[in-house]
mmCIF file as Biopython writes it, N, C-alpha, C and O atoms, coordinates in Angstrom:
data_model
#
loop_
_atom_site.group_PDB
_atom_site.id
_atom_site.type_symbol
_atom_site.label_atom_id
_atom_site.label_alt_id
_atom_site.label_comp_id
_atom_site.label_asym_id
_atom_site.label_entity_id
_atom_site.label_seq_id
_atom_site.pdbx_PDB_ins_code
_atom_site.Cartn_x
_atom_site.Cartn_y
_atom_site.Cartn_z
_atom_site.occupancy
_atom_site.B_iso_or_equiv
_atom_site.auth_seq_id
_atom_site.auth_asym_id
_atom_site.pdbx_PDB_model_num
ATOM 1   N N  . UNK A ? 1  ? 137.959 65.934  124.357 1.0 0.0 1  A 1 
ATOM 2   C CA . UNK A ? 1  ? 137.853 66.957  125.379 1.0 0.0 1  A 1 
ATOM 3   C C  . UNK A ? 1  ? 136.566 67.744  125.137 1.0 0.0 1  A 1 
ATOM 4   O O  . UNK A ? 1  ? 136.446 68.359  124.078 1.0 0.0 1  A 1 
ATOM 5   N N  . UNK A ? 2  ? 135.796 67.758  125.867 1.0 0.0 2  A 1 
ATOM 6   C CA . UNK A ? 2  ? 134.890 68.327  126.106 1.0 0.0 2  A 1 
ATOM 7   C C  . UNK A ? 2  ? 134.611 70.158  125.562 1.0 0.0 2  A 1 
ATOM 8   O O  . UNK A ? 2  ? 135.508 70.959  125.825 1.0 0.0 2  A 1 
ATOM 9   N N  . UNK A ? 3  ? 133.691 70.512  125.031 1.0 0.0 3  A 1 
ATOM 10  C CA . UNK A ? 3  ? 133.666 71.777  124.038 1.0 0.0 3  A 1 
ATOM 11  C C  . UNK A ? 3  ? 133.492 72.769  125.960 1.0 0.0 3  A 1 
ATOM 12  O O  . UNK A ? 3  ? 132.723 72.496  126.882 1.0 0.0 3  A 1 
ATOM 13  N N  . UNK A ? 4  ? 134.417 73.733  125.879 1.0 0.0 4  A 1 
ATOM 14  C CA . UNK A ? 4  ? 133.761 75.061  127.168 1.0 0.0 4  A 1 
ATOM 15  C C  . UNK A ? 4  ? 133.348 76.178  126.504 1.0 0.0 4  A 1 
ATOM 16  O O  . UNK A ? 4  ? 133.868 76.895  125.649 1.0 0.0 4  A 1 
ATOM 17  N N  . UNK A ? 5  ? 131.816 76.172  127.342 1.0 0.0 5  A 1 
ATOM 18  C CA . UNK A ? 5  ? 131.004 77.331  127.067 1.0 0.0 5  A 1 
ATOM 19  C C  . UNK A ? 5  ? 130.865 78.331  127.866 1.0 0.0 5  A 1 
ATOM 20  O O  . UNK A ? 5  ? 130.661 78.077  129.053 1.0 0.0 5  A 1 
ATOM 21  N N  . UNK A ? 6  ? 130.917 79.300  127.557 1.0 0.0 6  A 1 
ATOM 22  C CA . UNK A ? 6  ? 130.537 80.919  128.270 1.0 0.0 6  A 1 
ATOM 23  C C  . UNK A ? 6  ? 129.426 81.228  127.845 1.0 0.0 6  A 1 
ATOM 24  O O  . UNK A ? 6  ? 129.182 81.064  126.649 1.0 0.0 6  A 1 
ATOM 25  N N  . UNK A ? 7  ? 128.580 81.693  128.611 1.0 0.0 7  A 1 
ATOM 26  C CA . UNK A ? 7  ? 127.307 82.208  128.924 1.0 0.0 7  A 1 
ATOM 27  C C  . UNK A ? 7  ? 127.601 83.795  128.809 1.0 0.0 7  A 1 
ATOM 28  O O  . UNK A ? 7  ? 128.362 84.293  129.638 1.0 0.0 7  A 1 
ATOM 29  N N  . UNK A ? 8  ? 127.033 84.586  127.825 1.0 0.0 8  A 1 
ATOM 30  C CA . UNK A ? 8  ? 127.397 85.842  127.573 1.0 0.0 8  A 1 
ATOM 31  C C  . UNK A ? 8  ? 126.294 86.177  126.810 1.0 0.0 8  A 1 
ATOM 32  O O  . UNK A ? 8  ? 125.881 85.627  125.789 1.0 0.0 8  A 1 
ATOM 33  N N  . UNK A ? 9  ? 125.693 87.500  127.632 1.0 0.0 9  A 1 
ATOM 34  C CA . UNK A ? 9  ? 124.759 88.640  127.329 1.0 0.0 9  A 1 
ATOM 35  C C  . UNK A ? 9  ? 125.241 89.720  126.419 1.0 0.0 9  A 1 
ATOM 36  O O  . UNK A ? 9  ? 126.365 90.175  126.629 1.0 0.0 9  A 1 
ATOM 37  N N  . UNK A ? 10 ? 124.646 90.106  125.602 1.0 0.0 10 A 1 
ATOM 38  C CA . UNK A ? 10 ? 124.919 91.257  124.777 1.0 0.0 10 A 1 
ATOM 39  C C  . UNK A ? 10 ? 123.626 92.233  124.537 1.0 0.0 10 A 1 
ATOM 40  O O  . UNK A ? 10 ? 122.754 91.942  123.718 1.0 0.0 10 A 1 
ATOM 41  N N  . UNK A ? 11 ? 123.594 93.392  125.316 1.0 0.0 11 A 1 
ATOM 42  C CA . UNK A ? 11 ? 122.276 94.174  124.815 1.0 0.0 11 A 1 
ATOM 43  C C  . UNK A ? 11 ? 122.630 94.752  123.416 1.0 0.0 11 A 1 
ATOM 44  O O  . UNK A ? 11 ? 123.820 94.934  123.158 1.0 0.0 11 A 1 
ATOM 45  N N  . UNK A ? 12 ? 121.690 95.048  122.511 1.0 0.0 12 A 1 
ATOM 46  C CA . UNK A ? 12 ? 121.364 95.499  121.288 1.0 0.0 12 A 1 
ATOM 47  C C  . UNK A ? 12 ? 120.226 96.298  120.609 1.0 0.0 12 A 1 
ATOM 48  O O  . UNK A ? 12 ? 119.075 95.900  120.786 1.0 0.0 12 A 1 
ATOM 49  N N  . UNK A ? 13 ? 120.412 97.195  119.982 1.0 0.0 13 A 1 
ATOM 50  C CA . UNK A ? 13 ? 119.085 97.761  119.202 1.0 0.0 13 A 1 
ATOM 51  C C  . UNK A ? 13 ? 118.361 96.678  118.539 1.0 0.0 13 A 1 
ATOM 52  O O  . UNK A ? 13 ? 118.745 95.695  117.904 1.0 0.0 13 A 1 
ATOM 53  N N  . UNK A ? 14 ? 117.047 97.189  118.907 1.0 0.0 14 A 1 
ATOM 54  C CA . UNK A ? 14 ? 116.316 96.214  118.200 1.0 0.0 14 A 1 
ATOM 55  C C  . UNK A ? 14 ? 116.722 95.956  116.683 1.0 0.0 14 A 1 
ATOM 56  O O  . UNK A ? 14 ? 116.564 94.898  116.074 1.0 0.0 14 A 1 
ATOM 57  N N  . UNK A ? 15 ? 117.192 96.951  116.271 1.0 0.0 15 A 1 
ATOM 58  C CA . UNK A ? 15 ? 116.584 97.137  114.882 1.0 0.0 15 A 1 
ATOM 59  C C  . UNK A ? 15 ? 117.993 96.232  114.224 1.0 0.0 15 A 1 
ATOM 60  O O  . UNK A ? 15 ? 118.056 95.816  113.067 1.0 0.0 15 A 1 
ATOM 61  N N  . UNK A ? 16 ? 119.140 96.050  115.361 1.0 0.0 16 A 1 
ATOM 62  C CA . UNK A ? 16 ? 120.009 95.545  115.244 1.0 0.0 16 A 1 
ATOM 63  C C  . UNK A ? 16 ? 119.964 93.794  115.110 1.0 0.0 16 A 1 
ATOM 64  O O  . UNK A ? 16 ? 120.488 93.013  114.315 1.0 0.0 16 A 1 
ATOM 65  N N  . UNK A ? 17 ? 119.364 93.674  115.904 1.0 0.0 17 A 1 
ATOM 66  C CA . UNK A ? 17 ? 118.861 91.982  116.339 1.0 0.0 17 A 1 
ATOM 67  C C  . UNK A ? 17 ? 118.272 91.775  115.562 1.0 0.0 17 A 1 
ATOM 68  O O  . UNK A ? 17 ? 118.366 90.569  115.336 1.0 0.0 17 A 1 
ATOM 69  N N  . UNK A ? 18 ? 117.327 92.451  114.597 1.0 0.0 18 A 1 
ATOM 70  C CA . UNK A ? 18 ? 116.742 92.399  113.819 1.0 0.0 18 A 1 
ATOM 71  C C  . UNK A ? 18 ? 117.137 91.670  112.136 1.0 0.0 18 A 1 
ATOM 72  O O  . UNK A ? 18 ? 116.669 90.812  111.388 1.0 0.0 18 A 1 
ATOM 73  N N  . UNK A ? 19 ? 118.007 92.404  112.155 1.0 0.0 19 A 1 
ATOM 74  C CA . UNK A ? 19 ? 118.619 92.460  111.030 1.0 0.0 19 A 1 
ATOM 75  C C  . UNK A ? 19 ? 119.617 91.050  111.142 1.0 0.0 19 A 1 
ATOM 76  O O  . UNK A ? 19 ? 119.835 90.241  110.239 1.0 0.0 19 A 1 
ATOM 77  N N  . UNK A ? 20 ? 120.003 91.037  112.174 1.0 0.0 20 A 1 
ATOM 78  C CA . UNK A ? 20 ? 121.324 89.815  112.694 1.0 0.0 20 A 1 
ATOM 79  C C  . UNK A ? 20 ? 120.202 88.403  112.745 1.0 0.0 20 A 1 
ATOM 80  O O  . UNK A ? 20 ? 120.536 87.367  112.171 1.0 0.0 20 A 1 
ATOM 81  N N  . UNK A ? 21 ? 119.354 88.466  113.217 1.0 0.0 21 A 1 
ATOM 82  C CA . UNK A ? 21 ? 118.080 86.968  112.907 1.0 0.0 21 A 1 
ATOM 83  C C  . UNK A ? 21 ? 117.562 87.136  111.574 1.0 0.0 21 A 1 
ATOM 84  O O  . UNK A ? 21 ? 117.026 86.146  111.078 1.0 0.0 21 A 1 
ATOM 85  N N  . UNK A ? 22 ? 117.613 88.101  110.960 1.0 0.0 22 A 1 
ATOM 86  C CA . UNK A ? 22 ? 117.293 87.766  109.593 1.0 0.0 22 A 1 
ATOM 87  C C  . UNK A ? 22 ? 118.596 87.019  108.693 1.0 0.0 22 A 1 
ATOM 88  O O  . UNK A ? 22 ? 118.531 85.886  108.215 1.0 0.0 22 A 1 
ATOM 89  N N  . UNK A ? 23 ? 119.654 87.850  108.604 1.0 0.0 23 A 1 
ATOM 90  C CA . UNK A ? 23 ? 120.446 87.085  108.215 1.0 0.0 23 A 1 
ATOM 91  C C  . UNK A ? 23 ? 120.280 85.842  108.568 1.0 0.0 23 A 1 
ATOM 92  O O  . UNK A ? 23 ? 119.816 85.041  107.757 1.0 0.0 23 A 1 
ATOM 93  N N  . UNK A ? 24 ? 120.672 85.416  109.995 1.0 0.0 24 A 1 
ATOM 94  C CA . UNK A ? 24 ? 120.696 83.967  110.388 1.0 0.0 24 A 1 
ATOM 95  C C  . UNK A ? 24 ? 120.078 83.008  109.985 1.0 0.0 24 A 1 
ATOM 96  O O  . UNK A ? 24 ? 120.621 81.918  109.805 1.0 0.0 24 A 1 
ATOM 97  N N  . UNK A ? 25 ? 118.494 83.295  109.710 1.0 0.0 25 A 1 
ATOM 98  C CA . UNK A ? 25 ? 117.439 82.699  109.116 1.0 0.0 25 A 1 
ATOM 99  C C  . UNK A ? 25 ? 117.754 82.528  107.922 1.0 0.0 25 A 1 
ATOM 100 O O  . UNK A ? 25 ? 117.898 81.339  107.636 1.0 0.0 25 A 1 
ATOM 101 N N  . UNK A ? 26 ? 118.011 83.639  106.647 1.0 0.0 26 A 1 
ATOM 102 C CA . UNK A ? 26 ? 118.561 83.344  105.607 1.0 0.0 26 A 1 
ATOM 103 C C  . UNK A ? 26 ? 119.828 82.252  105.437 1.0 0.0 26 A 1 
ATOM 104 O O  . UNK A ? 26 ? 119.978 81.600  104.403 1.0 0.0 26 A 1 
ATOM 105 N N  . UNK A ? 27 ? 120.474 82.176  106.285 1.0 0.0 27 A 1 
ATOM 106 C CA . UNK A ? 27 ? 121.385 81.319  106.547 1.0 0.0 27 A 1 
ATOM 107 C C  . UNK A ? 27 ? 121.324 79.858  106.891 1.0 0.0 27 A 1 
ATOM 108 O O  . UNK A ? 27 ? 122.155 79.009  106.569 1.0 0.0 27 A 1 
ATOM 109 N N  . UNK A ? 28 ? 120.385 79.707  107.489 1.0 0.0 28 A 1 
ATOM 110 C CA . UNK A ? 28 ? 119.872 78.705  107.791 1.0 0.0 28 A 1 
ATOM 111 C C  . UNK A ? 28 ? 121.114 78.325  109.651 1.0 0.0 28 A 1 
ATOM 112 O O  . UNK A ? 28 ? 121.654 77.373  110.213 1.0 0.0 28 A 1 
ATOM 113 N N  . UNK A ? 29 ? 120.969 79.531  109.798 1.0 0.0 29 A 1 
ATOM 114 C CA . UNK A ? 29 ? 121.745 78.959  111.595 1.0 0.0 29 A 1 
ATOM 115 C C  . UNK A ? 29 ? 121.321 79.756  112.130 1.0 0.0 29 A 1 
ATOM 116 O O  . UNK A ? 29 ? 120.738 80.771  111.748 1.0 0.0 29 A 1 
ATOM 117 N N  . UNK A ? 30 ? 121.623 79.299  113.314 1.0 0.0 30 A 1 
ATOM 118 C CA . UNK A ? 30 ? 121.439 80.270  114.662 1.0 0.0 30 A 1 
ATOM 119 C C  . UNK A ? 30 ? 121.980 81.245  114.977 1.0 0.0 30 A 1 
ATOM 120 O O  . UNK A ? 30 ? 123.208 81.283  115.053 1.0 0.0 30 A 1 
ATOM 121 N N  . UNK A ? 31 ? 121.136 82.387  115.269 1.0 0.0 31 A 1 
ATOM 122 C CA . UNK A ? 31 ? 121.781 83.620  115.923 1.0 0.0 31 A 1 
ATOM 123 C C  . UNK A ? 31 ? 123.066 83.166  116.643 1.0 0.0 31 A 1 
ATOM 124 O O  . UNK A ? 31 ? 124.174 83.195  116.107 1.0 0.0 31 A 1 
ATOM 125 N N  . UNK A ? 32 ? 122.925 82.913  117.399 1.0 0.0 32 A 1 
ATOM 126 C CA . UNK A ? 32 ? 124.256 82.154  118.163 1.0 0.0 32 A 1 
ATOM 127 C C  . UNK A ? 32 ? 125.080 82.169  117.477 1.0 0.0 32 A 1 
ATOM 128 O O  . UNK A ? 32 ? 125.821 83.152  117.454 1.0 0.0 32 A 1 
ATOM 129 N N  . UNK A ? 33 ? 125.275 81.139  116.679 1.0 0.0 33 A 1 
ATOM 130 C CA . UNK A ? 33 ? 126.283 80.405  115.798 1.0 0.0 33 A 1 
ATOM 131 C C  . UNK A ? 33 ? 127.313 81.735  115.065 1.0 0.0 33 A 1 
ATOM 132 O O  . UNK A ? 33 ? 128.514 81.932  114.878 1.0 0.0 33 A 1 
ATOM 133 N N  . UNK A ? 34 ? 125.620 82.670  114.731 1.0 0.0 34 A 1 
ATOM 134 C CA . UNK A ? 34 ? 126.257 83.456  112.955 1.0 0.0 34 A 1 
ATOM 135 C C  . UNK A ? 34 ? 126.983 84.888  114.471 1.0 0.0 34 A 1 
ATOM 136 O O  . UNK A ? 34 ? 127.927 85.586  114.102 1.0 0.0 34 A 1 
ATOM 137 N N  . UNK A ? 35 ? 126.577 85.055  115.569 1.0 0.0 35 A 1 
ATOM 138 C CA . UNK A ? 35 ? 127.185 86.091  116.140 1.0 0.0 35 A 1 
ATOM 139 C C  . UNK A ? 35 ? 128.540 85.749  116.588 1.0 0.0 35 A 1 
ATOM 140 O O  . UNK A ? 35 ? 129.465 86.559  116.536 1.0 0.0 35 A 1 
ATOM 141 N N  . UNK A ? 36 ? 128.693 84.201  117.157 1.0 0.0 36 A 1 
ATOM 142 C CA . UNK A ? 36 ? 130.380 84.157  117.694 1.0 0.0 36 A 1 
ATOM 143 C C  . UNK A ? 36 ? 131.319 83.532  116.255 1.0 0.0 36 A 1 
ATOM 144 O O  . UNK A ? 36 ? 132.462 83.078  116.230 1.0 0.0 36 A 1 
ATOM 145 N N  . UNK A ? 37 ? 130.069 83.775  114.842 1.0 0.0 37 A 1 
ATOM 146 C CA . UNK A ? 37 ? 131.262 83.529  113.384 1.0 0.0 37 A 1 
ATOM 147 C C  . UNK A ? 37 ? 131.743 84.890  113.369 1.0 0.0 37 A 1 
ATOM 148 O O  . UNK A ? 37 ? 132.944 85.123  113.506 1.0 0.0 37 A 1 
ATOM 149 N N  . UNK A ? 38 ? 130.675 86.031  113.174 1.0 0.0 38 A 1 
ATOM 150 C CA . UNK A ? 38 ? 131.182 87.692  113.245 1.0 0.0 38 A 1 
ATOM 151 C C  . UNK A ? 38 ? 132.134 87.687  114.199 1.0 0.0 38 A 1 
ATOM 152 O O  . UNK A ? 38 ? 133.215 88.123  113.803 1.0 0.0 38 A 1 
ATOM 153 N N  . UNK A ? 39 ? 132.089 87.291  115.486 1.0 0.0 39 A 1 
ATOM 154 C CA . UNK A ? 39 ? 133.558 87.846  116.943 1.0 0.0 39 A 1 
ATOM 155 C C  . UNK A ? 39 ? 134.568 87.584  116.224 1.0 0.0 39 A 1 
ATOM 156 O O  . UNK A ? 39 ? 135.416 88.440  115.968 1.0 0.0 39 A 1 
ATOM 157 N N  . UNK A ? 40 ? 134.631 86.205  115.739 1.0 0.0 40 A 1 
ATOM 158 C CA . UNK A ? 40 ? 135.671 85.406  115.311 1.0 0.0 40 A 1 
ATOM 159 C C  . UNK A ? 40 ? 136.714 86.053  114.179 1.0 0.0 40 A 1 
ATOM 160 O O  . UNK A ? 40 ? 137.938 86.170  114.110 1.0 0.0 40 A 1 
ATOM 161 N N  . UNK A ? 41 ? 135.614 86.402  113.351 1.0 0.0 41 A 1 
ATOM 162 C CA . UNK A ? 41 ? 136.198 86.731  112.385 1.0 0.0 41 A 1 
ATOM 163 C C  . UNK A ? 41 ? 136.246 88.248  112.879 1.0 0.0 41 A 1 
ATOM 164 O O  . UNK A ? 41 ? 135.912 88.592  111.746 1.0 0.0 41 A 1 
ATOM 165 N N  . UNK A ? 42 ? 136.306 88.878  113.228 1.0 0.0 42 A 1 
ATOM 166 C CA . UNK A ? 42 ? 137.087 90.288  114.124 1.0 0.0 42 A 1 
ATOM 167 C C  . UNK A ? 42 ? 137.624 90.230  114.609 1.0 0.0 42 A 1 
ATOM 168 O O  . UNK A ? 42 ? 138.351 91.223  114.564 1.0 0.0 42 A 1 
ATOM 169 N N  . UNK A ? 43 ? 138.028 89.260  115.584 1.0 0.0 43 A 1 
ATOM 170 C CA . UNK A ? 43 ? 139.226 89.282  116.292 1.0 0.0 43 A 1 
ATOM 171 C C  . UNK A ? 43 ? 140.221 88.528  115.612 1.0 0.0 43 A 1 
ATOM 172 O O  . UNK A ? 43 ? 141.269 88.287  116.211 1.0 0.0 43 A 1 
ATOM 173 N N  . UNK A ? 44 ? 140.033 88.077  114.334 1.0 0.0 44 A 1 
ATOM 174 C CA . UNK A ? 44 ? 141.085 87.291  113.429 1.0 0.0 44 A 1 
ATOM 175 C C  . UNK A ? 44 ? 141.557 88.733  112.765 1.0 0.0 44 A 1 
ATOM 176 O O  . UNK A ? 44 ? 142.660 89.182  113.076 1.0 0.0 44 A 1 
ATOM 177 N N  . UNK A ? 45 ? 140.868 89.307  112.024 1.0 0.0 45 A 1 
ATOM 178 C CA . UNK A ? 45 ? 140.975 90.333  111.197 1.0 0.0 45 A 1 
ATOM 179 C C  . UNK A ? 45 ? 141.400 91.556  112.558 1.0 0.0 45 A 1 
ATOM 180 O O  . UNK A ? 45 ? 142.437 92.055  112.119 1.0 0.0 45 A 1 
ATOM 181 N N  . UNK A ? 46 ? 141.166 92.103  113.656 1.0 0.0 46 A 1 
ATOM 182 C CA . UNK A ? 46 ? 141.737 92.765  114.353 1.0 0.0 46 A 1 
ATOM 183 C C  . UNK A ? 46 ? 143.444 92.315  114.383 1.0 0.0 46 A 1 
ATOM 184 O O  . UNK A ? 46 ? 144.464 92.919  114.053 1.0 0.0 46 A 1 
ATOM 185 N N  . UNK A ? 47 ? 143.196 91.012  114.924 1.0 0.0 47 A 1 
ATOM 186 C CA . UNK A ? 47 ? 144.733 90.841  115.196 1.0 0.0 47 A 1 
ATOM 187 C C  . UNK A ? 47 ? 145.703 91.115  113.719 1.0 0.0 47 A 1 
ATOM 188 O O  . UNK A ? 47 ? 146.699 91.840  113.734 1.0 0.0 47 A 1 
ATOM 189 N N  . UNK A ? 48 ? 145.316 90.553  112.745 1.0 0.0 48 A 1 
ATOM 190 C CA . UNK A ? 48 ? 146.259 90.704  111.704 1.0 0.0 48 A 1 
ATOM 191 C C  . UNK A ? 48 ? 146.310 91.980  111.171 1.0 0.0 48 A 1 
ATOM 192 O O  . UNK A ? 48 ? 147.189 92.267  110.359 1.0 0.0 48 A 1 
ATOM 193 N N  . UNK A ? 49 ? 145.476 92.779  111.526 1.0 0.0 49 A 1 
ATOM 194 C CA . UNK A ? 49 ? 145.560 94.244  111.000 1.0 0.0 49 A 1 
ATOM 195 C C  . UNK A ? 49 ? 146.720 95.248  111.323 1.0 0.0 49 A 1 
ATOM 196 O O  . UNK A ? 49 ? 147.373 96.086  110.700 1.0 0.0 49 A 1 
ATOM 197 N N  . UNK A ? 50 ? 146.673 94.875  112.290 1.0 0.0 50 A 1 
ATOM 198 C CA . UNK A ? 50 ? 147.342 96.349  113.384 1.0 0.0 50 A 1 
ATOM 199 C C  . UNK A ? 50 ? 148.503 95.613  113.757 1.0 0.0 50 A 1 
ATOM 200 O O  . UNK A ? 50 ? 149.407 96.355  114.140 1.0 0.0 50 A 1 
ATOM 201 N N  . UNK A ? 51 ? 148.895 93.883  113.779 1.0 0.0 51 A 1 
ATOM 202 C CA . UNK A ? 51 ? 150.531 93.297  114.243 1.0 0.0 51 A 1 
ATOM 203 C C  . UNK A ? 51 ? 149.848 93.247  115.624 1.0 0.0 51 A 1 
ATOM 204 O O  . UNK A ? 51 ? 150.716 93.067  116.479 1.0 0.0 51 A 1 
ATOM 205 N N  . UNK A ? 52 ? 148.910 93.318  116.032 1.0 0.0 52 A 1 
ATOM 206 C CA . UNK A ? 52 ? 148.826 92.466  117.581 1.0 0.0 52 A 1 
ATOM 207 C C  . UNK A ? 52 ? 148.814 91.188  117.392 1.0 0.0 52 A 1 
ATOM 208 O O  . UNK A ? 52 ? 148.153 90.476  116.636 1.0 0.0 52 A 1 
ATOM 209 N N  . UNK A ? 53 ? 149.575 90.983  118.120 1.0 0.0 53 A 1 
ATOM 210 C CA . UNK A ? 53 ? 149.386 89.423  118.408 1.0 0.0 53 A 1 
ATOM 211 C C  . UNK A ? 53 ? 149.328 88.324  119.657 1.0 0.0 53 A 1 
ATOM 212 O O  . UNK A ? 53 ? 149.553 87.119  119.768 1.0 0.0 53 A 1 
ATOM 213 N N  . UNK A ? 54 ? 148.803 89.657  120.739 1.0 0.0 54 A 1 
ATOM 214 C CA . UNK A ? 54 ? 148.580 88.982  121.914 1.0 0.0 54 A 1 
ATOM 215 C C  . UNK A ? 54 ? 147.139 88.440  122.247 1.0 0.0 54 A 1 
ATOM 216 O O  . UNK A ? 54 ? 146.916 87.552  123.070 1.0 0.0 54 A 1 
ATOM 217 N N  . UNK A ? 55 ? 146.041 89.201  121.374 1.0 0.0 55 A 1 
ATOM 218 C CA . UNK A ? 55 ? 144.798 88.881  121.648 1.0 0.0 55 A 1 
ATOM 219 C C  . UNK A ? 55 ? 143.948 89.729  122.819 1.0 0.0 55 A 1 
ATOM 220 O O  . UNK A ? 55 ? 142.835 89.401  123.230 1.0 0.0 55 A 1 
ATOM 221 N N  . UNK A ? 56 ? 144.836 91.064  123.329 1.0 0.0 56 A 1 
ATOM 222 C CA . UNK A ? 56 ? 144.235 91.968  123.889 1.0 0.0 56 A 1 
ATOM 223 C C  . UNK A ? 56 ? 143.657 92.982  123.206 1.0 0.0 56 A 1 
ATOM 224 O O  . UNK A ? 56 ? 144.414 93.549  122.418 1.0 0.0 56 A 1 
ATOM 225 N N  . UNK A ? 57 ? 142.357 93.452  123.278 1.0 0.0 57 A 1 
ATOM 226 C CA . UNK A ? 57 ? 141.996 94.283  122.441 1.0 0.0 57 A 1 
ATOM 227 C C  . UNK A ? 57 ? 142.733 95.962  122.809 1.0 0.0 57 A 1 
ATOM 228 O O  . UNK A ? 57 ? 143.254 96.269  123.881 1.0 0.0 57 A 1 
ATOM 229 N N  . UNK A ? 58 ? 142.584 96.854  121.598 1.0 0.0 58 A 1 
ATOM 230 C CA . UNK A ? 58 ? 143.706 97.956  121.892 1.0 0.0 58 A 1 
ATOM 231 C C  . UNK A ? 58 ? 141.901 99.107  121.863 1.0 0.0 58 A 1 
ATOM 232 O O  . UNK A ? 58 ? 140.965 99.150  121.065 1.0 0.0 58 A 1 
ATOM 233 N N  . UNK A ? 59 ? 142.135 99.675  122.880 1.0 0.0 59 A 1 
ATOM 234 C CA . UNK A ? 59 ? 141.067 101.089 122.914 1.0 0.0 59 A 1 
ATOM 235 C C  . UNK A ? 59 ? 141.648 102.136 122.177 1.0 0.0 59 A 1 
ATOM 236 O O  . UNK A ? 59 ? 141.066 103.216 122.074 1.0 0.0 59 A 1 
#
């Protein structure tokens, strides 16, 4: 089955992007890659924190 992609913008401080392509580089991956590993791992660590377990985020 075929991988589905979303096309998603995120504005940022420079100084932010900055820091997030350096890592990456140190890493040897792509911005891309190392930003939807960070979502991932927040919305893993969100959900198990707090007992949500629907995957809606709580404001």
């Amino acid at each position: 089955m075929p991988e589905t992609v979303v096309h998603f913008q995120i504005r940022m401080p420079p100084y932010l992007h900055e820091e997030l392509a350096s890592r990456a580089k140190e890493q040897k991956a792509s911005l891309n890659a190392m930003v939807v590993e960070i979502l991932r791992e927040a919305v893993e660590w969100h959900s198990s924190s707090d007992g949500q377990s629907d995957g809606k985020a709580r404001m």
